[in-house]
Structure formats: structure tokens, C-alpha cells
Z-matrix of the N, CA and C atoms (Angstrom, degrees):
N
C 1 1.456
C 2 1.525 1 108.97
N 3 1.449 2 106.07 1 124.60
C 4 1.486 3 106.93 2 175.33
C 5 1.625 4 123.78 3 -68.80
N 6 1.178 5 100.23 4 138.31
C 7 1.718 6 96.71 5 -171.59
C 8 1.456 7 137.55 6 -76.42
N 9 0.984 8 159.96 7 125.86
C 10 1.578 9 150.50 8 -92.46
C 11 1.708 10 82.84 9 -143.64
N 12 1.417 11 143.20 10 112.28
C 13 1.714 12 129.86 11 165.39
C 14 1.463 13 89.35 12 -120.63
N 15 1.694 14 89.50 13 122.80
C 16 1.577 15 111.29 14 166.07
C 17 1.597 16 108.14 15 -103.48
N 18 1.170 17 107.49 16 151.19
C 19 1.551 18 111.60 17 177.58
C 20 1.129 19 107.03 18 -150.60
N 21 1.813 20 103.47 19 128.85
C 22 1.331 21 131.52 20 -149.09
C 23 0.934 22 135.69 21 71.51
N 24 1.798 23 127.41 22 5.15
C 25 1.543 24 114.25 23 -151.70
C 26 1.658 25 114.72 24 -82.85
N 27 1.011 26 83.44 25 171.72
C 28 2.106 27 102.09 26 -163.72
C 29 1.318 28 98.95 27 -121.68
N 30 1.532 29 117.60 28 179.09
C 31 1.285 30 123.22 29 159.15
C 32 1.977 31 130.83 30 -41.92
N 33 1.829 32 89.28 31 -35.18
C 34 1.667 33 99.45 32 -175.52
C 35 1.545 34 105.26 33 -95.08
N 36 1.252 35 114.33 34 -49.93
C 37 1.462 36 111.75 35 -151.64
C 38 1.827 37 106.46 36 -160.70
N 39 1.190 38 141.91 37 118.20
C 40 1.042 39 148.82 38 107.57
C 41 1.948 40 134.08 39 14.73
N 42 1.077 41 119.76 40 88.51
C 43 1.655 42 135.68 41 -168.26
C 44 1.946 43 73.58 42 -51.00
N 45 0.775 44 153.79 43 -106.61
C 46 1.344 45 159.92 44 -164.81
C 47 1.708 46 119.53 45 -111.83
N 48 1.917 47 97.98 46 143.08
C 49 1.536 48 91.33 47 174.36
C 50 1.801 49 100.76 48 -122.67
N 51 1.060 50 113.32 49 157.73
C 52 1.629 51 119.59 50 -164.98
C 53 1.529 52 94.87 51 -110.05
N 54 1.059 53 142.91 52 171.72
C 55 1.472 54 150.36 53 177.15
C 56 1.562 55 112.37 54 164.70
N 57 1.353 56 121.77 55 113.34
C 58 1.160 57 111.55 56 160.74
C 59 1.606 58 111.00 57 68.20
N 60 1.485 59 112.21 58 34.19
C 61 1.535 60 93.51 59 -171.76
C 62 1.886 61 134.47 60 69.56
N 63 1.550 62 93.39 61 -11.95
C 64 1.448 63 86.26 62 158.32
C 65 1.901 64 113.04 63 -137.01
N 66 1.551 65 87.71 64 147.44
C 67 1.301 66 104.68 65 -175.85
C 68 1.819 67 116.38 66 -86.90
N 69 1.222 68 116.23 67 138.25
C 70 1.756 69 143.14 68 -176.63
C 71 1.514 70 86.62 69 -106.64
N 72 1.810 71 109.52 70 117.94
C 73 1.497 72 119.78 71 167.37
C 74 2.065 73 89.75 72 -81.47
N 75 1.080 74 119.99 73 -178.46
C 76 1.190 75 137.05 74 145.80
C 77 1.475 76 96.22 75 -89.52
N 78 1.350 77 120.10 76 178.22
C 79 1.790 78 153.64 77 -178.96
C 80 1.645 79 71.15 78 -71.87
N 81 1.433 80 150.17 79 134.12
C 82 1.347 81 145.81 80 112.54
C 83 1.471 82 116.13 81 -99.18
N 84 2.298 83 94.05 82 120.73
C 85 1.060 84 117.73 83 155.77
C 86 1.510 85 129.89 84 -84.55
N 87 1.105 86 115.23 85 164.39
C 88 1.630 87 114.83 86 168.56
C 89 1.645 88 110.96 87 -58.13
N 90 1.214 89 107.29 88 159.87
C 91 1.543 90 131.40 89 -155.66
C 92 1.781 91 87.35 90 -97.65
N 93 1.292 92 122.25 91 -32.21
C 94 1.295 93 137.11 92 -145.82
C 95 1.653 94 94.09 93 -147.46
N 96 1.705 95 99.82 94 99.47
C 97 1.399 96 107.84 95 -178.77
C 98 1.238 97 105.42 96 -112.50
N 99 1.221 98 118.81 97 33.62
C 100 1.942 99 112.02 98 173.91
C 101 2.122 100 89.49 99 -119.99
N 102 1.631 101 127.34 100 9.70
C 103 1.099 102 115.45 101 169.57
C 104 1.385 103 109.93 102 -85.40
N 105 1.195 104 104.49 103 168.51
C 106 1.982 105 121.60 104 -178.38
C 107 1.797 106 91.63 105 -75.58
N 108 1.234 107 90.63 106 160.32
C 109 1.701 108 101.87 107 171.50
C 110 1.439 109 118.70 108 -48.00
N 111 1.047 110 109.87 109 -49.41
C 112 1.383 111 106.78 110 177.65
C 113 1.643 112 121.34 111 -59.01
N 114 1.469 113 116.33 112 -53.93
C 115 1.568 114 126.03 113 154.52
C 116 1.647 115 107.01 114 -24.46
N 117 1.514 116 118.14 115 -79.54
C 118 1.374 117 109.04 116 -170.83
C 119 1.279 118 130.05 117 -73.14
N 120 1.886 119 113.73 118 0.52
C 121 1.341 120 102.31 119 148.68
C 122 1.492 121 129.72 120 -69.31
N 123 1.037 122 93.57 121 -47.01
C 124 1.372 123 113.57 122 176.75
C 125 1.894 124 122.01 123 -35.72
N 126 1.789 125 105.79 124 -31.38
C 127 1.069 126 133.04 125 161.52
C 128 1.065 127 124.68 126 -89.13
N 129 1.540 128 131.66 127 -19.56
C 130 1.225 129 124.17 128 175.42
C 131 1.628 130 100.61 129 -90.56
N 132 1.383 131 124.88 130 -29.12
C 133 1.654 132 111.92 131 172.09
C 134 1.355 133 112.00 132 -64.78
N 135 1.277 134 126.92 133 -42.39
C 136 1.395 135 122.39 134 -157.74
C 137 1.738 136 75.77 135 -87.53
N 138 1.213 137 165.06 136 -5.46
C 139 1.533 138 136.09 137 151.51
C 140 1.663 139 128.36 138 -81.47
N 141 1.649 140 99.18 139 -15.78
C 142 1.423 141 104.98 140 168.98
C 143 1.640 142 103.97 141 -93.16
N 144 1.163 143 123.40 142 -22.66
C 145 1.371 144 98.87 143 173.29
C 146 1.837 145 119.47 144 -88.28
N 147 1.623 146 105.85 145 -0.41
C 148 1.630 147 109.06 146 168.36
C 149 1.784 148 101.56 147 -80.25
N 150 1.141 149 99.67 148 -21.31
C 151 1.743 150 106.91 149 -162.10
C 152 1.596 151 98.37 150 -90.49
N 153 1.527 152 121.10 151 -22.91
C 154 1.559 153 110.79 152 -179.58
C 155 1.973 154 99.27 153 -84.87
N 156 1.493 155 104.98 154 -32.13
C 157 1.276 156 104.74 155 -170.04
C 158 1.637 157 116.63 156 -50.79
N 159 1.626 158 98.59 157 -32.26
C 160 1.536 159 109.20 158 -173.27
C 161 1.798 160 105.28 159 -68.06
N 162 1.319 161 108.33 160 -25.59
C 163 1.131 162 98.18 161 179.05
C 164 1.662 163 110.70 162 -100.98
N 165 1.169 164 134.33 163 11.65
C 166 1.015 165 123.88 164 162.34
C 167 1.587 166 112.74 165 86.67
N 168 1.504 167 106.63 166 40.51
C 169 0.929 168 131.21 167 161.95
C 170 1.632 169 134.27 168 -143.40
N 171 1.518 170 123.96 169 -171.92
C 172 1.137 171 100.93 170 170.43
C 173 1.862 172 105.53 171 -147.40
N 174 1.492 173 127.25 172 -144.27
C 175 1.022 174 130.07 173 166.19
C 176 1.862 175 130.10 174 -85.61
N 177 1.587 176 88.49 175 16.82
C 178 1.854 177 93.46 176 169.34
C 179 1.521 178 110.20 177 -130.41
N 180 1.297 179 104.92 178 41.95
C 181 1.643 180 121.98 179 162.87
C 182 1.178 181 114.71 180 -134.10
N 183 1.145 182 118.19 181 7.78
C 184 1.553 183 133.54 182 177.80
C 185 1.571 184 86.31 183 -51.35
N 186 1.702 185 103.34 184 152.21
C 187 1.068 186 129.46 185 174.16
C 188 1.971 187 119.96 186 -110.67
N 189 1.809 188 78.34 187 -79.88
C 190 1.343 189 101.10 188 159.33
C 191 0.977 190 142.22 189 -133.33
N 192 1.359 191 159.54 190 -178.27
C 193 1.454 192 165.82 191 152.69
C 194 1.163 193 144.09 192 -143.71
N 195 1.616 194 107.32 193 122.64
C 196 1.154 195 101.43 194 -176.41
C 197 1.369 196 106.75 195 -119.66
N 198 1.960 197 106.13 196 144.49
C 199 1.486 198 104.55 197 -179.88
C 200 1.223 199 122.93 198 -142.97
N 201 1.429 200 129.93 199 139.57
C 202 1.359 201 127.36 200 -153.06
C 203 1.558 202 104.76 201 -103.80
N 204 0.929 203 134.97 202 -172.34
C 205 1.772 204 132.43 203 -174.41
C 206 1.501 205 88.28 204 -172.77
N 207 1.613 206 98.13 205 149.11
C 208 1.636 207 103.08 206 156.39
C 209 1.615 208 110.19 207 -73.97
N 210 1.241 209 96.08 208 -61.45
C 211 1.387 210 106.33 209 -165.21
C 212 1.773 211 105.91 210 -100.23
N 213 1.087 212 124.33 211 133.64
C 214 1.400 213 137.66 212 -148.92
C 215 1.961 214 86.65 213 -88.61
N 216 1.007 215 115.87 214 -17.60
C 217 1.439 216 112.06 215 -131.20
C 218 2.182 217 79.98 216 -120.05
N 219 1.536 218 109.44 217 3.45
C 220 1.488 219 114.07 218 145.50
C 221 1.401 220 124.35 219 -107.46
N 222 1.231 221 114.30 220 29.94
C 223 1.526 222 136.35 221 147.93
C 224 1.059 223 109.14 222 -35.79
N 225 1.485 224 132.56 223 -65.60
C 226 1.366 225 147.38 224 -178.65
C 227 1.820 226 121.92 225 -41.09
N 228 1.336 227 94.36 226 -58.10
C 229 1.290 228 108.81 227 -175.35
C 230 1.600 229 104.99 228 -85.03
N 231 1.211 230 138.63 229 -46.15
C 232 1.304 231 145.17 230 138.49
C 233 1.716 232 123.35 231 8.50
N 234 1.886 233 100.34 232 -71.84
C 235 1.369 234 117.51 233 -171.97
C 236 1.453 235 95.54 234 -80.27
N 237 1.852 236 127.34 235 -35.86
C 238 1.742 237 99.38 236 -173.57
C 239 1.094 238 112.72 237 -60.31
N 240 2.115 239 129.57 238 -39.58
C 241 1.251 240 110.06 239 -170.96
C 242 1.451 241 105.49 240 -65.72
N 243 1.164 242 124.81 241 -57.11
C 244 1.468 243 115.97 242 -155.39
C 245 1.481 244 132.53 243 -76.50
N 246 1.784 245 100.27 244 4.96
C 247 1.797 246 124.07 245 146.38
C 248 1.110 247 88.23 246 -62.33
N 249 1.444 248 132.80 247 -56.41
C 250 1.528 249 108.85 248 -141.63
C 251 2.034 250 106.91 249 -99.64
N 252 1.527 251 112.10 250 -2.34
C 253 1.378 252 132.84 251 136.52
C 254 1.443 253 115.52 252 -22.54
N 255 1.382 254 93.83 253 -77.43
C 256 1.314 255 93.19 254 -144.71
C 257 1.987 256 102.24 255 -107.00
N 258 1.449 257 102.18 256 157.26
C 259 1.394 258 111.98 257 -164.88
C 260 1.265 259 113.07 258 -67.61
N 261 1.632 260 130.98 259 147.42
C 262 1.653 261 128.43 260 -170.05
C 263 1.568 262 99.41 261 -54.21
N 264 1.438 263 90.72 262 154.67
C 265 2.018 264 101.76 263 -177.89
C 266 1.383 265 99.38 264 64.26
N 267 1.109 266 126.76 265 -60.45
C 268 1.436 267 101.13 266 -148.07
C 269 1.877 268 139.82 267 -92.52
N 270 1.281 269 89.00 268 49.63
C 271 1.474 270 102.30 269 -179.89
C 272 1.128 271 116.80 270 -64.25
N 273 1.287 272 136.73 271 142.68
C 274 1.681 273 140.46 272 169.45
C 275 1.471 274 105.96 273 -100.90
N 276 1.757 275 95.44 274 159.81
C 277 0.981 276 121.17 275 -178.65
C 278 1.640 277 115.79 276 -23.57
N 279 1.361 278 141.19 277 137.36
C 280 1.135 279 110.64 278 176.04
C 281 1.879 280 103.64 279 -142.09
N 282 1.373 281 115.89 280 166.25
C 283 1.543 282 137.64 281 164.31
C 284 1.346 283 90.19 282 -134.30
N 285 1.486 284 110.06 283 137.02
C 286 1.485 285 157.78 284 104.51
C 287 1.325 286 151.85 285 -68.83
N 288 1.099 287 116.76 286 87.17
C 289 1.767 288 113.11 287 -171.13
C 290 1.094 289 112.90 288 -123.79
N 291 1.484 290 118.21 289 175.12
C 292 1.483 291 119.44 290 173.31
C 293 1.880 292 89.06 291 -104.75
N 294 1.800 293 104.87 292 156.50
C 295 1.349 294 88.57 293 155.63
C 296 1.881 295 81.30 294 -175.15
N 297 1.423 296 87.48 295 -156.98
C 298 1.823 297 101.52 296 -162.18
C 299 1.415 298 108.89 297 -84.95
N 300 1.435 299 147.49 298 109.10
C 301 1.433 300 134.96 299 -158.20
C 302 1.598 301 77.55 300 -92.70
N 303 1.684 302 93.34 301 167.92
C 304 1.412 303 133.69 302 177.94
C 305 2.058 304 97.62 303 -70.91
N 306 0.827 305 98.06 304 -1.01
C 307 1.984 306 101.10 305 -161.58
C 308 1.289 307 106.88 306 177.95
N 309 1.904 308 105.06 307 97.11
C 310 1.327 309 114.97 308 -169.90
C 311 1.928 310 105.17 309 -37.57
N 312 1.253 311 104.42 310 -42.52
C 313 1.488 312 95.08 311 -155.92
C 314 1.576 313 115.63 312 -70.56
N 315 1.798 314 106.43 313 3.35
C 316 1.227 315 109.89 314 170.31
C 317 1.624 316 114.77 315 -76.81
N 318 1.731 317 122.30 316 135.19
C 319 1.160 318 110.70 317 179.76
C 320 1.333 319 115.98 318 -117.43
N 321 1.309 320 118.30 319 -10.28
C 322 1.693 321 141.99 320 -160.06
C 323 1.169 322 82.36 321 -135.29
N 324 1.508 323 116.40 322 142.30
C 325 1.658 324 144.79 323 138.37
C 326 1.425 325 103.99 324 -143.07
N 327 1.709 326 100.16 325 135.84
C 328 1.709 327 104.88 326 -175.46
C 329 1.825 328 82.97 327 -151.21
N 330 1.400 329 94.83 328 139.73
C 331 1.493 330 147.19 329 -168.14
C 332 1.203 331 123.59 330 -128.06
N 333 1.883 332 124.58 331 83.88
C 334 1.310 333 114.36 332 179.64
C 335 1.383 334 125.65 333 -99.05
N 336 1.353 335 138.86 334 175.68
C 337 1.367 336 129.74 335 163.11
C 338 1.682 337 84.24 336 -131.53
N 339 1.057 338 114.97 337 112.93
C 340 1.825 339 129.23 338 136.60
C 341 1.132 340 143.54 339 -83.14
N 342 0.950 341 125.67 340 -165.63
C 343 1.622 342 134.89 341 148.46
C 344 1.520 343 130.79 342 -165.40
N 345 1.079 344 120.90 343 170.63
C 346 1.443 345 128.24 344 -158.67
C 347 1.410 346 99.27 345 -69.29
């Protein structure tokens, strides 16, 4: 049986699960929810890319992504950082939506699946 490494997990949910060579992000919000959209992207990449490092990866094994927004209409500011994120060609699969966060003051949630 292949072995299951969670890292961080809590009662709810797990910062990441490992399996088989591929990595499960959790939903990562900003650390700092009184910044503008742009601020807590800016914080949620630089924590998914400390959080891929732990697993021994990085942002050009990206698979997929999914990412939530409050407001649909920070799409804009959203896609320049994370063009400029992520390495030429290699973007993964992706979702974008607007929808209802768990904590108005959340404005960014991003959700990856990678692998090693």
C-alpha cells in the first residue's frame, strides 16, 4: 500500500496531501486578509510555492488550478501576477470563478494539483 504524507493536517483539512508523486494544495488564502486582491495574491504564491518546495517541487509541474475570487472583476489583476508566477508554456489546466468566500475579507483562494 502506497503511503499517504499529509502536511500540516488539523481536525478539517491538511495544508497539502502527497500520494503517488502528486501533490493536493489545500484552498490557500492570504495570511493577511485586510490586503487588496492583489496583496493577497501575491501572498498566497509566495505560500504555495514555500508549500510546493516542502514537497520537492516547484511551479513547472503544475498540473492544475483552481481559483476562487470574490469579485470576478479582480480577474485582471489576478492573471498579471500569476503570468508573471508562473514559468513560459507551462501553465496548467485552470478554473476561475467568482463565488461566496468562507470570510468576506477573503478575496483570492487558489487550489493546486501537481506533481513531483
Amino acid at each position: 500500500m502506497s503511503k499517504i504524507l499529509r502536511t500540516n493536517p488539523n481536525p478539517i483539512l491538511s495544508s497539502a496531501v502527497e500520494y503517488h508523486g502528486f501533490i493536493f494544495t489545500q484552498g490557500v488564502v492570504a495570511r493577511n486578509l485586510e490586503l487588496d486582491a492583489e496583496g493577497q495574491t501575491r501572498d498566497i504564491l509566495e505560500q504555495i510555492d514555500t508549500l510546493l518546495e516542502q514537497h520537492g517541487t516547484d511551479n513547472t509541474r503544475l498540473l492544475q488550478a483552481q481559483i476562487w475570487l470574490k469579485d470576478i472583476n479582480d480577474r485582471d489583476t489576478l492573471n498579471k501576477l500569476w503570468s508573471a508566477w508562473l514559468p513560459e508554456n507551462m501553465a496548467p489546466a485552470r478554473a476561475c470563478v467568482q463565488a461566496v468566500m468562507a470570510d468576506p475579507r477573503i478575496l483570492v483562494e487558489i487550489m493546486l494539483i501537481t506533481t513531483k
